[in-house]
C-alpha positions as CSV (number, residue, x, y, z in Angstrom):
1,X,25.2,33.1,-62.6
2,X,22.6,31.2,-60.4
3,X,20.5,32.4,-57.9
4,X,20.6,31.9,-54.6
5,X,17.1,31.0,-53.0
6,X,16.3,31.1,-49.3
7,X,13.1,30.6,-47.1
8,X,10.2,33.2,-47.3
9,X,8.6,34.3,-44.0
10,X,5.4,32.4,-44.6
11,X,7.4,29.4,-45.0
12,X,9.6,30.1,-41.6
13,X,6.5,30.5,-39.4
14,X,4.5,27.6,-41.0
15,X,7.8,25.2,-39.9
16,X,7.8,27.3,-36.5
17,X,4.1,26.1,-36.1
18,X,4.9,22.9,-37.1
19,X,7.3,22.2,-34.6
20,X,4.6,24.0,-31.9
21,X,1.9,21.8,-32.8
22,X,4.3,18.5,-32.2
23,X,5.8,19.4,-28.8
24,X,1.9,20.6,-28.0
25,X,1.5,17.2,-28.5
26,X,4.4,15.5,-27.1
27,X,4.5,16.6,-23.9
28,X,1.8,15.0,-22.3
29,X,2.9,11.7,-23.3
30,X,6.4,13.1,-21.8
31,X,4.5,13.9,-18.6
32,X,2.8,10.5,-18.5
33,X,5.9,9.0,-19.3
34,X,7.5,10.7,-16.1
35,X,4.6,10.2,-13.6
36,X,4.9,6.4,-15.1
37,X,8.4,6.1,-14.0
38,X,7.6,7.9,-10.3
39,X,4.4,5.8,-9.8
40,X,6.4,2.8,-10.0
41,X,8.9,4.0,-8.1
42,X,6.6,5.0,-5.4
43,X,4.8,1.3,-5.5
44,X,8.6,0.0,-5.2
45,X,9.2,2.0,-2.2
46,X,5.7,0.3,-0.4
47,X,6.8,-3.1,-2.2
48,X,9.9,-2.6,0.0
49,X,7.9,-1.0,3.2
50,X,5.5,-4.1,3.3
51,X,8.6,-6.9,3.2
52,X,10.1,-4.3,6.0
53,X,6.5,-5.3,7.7
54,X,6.5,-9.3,6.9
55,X,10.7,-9.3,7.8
56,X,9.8,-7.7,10.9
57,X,6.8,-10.0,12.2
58,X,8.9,-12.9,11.6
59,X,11.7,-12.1,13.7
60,X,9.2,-10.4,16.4
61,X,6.0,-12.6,15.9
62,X,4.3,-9.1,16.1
63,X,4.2,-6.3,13.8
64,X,5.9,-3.2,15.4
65,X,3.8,-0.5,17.4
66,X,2.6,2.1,15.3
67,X,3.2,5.3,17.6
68,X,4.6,4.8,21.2
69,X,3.1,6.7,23.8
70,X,3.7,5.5,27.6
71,X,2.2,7.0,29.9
72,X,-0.6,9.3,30.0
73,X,0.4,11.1,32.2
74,X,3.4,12.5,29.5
75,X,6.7,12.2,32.2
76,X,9.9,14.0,31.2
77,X,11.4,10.5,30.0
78,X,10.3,7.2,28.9
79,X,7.4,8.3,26.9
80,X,8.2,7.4,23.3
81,X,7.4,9.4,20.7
82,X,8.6,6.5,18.1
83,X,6.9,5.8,14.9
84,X,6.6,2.2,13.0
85,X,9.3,3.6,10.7
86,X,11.7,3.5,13.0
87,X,11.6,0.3,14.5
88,X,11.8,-1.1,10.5
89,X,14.9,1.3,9.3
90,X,17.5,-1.8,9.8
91,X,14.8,-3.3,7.3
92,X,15.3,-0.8,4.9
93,X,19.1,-0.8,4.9
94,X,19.4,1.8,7.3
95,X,20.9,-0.1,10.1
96,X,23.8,2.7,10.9
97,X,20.7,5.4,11.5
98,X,18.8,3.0,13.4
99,X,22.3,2.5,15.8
100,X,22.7,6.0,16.1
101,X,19.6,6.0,17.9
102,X,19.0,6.4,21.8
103,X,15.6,5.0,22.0
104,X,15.1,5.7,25.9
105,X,14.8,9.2,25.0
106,X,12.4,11.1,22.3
107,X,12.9,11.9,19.1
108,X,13.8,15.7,19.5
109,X,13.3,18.1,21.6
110,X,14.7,19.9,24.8
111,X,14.0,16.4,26.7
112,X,16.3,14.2,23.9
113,X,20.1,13.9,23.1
114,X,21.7,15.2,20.4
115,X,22.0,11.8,18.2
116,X,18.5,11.5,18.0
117,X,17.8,15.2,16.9
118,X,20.4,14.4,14.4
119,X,18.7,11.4,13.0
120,X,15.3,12.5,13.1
121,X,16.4,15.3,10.9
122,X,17.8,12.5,7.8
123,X,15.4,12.4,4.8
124,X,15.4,8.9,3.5
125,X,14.7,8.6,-0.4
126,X,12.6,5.0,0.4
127,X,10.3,6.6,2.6
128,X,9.2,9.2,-0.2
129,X,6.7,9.1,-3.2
130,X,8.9,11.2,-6.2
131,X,5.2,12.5,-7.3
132,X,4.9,14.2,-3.5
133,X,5.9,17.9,-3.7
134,X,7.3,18.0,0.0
135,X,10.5,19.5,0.7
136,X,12.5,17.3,2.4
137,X,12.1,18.4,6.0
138,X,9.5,20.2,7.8
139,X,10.5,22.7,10.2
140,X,8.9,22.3,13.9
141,X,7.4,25.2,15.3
142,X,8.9,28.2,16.6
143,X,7.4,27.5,20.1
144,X,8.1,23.7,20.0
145,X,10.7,22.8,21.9
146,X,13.6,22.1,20.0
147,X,12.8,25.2,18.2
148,X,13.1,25.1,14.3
149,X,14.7,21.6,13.9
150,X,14.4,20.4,10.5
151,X,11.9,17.2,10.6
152,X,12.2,14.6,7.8
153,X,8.8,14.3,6.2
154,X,7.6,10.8,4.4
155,X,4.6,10.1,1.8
156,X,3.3,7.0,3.3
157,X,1.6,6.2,6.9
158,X,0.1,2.8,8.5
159,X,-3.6,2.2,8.7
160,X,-5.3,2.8,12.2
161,X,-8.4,1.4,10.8
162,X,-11.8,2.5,9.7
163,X,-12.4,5.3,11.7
164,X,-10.9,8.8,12.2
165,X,-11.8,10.7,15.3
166,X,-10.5,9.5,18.9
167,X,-7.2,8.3,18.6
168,X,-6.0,6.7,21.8
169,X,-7.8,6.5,25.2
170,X,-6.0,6.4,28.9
171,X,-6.1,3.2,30.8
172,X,-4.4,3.8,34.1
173,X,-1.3,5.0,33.5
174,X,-0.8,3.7,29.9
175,X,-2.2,4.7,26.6
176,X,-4.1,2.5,24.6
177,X,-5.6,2.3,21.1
178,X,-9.2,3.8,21.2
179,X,-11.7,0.9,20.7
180,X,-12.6,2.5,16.8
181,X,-8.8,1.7,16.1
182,X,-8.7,-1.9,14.5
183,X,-6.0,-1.6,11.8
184,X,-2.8,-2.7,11.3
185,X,-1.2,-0.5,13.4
186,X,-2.2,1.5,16.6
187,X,-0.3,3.3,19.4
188,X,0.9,0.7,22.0
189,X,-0.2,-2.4,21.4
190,X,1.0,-4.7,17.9
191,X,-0.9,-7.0,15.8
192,X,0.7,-10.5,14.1
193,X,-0.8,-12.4,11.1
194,X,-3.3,-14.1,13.8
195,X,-4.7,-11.4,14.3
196,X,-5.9,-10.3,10.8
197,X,-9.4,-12.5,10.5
198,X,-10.7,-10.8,7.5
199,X,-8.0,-12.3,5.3
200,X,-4.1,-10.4,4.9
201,X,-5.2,-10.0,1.2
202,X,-8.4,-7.9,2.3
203,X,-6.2,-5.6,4.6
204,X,-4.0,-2.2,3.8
205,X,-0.9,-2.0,5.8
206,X,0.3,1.5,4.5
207,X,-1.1,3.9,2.0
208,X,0.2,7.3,0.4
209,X,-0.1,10.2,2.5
210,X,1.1,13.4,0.3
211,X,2.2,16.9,1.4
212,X,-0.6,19.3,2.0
213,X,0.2,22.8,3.4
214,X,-1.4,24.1,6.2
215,X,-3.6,26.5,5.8
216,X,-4.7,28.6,8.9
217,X,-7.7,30.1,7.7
218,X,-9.4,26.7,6.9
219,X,-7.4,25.3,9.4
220,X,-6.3,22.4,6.8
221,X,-3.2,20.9,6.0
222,X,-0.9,17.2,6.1
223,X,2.6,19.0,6.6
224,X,3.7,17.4,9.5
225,X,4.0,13.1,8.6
226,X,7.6,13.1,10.0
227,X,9.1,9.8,9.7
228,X,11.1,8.7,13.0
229,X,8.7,10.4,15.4
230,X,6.9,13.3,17.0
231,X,6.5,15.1,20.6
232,X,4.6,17.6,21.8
233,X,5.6,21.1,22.6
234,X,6.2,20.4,26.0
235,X,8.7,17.8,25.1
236,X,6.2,14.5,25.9
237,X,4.2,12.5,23.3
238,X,0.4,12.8,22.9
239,X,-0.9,10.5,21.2
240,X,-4.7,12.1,21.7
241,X,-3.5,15.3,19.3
242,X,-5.8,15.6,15.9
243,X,-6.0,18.4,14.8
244,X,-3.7,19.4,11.3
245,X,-1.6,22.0,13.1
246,X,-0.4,19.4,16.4
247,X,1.8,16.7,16.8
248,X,0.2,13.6,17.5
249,X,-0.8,9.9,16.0
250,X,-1.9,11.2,13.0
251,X,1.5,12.1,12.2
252,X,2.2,8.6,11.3
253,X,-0.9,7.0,11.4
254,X,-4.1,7.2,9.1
255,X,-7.8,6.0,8.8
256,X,-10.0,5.1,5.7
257,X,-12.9,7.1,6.8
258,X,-12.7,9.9,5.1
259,X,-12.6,9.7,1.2
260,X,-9.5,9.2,-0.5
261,X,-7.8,11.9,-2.2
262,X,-11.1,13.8,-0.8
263,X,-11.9,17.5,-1.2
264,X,-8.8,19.5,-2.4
265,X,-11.1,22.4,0.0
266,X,-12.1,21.0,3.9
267,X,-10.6,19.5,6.3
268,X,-9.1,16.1,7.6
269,X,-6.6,15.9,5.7
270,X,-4.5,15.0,8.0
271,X,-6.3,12.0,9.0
272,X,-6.9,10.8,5.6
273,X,-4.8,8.9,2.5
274,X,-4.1,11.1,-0.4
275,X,-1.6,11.1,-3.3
276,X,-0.4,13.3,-6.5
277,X,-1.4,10.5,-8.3
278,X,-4.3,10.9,-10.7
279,X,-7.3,8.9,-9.7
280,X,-6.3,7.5,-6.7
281,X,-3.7,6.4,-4.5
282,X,-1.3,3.6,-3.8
283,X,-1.6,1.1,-0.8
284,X,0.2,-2.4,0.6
285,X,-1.7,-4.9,2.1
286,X,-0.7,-6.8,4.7
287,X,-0.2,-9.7,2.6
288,X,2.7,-7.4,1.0
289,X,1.2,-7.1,-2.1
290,X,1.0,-3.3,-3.6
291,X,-2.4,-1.9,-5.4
292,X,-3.7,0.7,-6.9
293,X,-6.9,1.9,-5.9
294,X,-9.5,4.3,-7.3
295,X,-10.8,7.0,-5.5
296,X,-14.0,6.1,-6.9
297,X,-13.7,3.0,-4.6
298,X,-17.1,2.7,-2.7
299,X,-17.3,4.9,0.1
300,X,-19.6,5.8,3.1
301,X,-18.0,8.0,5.4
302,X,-19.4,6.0,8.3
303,X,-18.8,7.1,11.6
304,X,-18.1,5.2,14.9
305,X,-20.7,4.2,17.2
306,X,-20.8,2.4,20.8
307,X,-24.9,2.0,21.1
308,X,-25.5,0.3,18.4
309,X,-21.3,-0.9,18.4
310,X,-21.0,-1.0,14.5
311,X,-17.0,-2.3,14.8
312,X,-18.6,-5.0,12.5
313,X,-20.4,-2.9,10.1
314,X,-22.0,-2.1,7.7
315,X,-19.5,0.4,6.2
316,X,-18.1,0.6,2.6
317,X,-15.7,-1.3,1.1
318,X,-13.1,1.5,1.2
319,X,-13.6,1.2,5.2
320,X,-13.8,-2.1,5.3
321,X,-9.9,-2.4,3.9
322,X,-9.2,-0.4,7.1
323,X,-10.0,-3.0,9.4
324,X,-7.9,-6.6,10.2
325,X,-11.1,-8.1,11.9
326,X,-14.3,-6.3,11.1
327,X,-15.9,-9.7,9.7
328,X,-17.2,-8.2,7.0
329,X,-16.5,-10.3,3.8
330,X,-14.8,-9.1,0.8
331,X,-15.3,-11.3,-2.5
332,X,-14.3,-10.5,-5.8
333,X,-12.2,-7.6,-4.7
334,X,-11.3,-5.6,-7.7
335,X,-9.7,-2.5,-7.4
């Protein structure tokens, strides 16, 4: 006869706490692991953005208009609406969206055609950051027109420049960048390599801009960076719009003002780069190459001026990325 011995109790829940004490510890290396992976994904999808940029100067000698916006005085037709996105999609391999495109008319709404409702409404993988939490599309208002179109949403938006506030300013009958708006990319007007004085490897192109809800109460939010385009609720474009509940240029365009990845609590948000990323956020320059910068960078919220004009400084470094010919010089940039 020989007897049969099992496991005691004590011996069951020491193995149990074992095993506890090892996942306790694997998992954050898991989780690092996995926001590894969607980083680099993410600095792939700029990577990709920025030769969309470079491909598109070349053939154009320009690089495209950041938000089109006529005519100030917002007629039924003609008047836009178009983000930079759009005008690179058949840069990105989406040539048969770009074609389905009717470009005389906006991108949704009661004054636009079916097609481009339709396209509008296609989330496009490239276009998105796997660490942003966005749902794929963004429903317009209630009261918009167009009703409650789904909007595809995207993590990343040009640079305007170094300065938030006015957006765009009325010049006769067109629209025109406001004079704070030196970046990359403005409403109306476009920018080629000439143009970028301070040095393409001293410049952001496009930075991470990740989904914020809006909150009414603090009247905060970045829920509305649709990719294709935006109008206004009475079908036109306004590029003038800031605030985080409206359509307008901040929908696709950002500034370096404000402090990146600032305040989870306060407003601007919706003028401002942000990511899910801890510590910072990821940016192209307009020399294509991708960085990561800190959101520790040196900051100083400075804000624009006419009497003395301060276009030329002094501002931080974090602003002075913002701008393609501020004249300030960068050396021994290390971010």
């Amino acid at each position: 006869m020989h007897k049969k011995h099992g496991f005691t109790l004590v011996e069951l829940l020491v193995v149990i706490a074992i095993i506890g004490v090892l996942v306790g510890l694997l998992l954050p290396a898991v989780q690092a692991a996995r926001e590894a992976a969607r980083r680099m994904s993410c600095s792939n999808n700029l990577k990709q953005l920025g030769l969309a940029l470079h491909n598109y100067e070349s053939s154009f000698k320009k690089f495209p208009i950041g938000l089109i916006d006529n005519w100030s005085a917002n007629p039924a037709t003609g008047d836009g609406g178009w983000s930079w996105m759009s005008a690179v999609l058949p840069l990105m391999e989406q040539s048969a969206l770009y074609n389905s495109i009717n470009f005389a008319m906006t991108p949704f709404g009661t004054l636009s055609v079916p097609g481009n409702t339709a396209a509008v409404a296609v989330p496009i993988p490239a276009f998105r950051c796997p660490s942003d939490i966005a749902p794929p599309t963004r429903a317009i208002n209630a009261n918009s027109v167009g009703g409650t179109n789904a909007i595809a949403v995207t993590s990343y938006a040009g640079c305007a420049g170094p300065f938030d506030g006015e957006r765009c300013t009325a010049s006769g009958a067109r629209m025109v960048p406001a004079q704070r708006n030196i970046g990359l990319l403005v409403v109306n007007e476009t920018r080629s390599f000439g143009s970028i004085s301070d040095g393409t490897s001293n410049v952001i192109a496009i930075g991470e801009v990740s989904w914020r809800p809006f909150n009414a109460t603090l009247s905060e939010g970045s829920d509305r960076q649709f990719i294709l385009g935006n109008v206004i609720t009475s079908g036109a474009v306004n590029c003038s719009n800031g605030g985080p509940n409206v359509n307008g240029l901040w929908l696709h365009l950002r500034a370096t003002r404000k402090k990146l990845n600032g305040p989870l609590v306060g407003g601007d948000k919706h003028a401002a780069f942000h990511s899910y990323h801890t510590g910072g956020a990821q940016f192209v320059f307009a020399d294509g190459s991708v960085h990561f910068i800190s959101e520790n960078i040196e900051h100083t919220n400075t804000n624009f001026t006419t009497a003395p004009l301060n276009l030329g400084g002094p501002y931080g470094l974090y602003q002075r990325l913002g701008g393609i010919n501020d004249g300030q010089v960068i050396s021994g940039l290390d971010l």
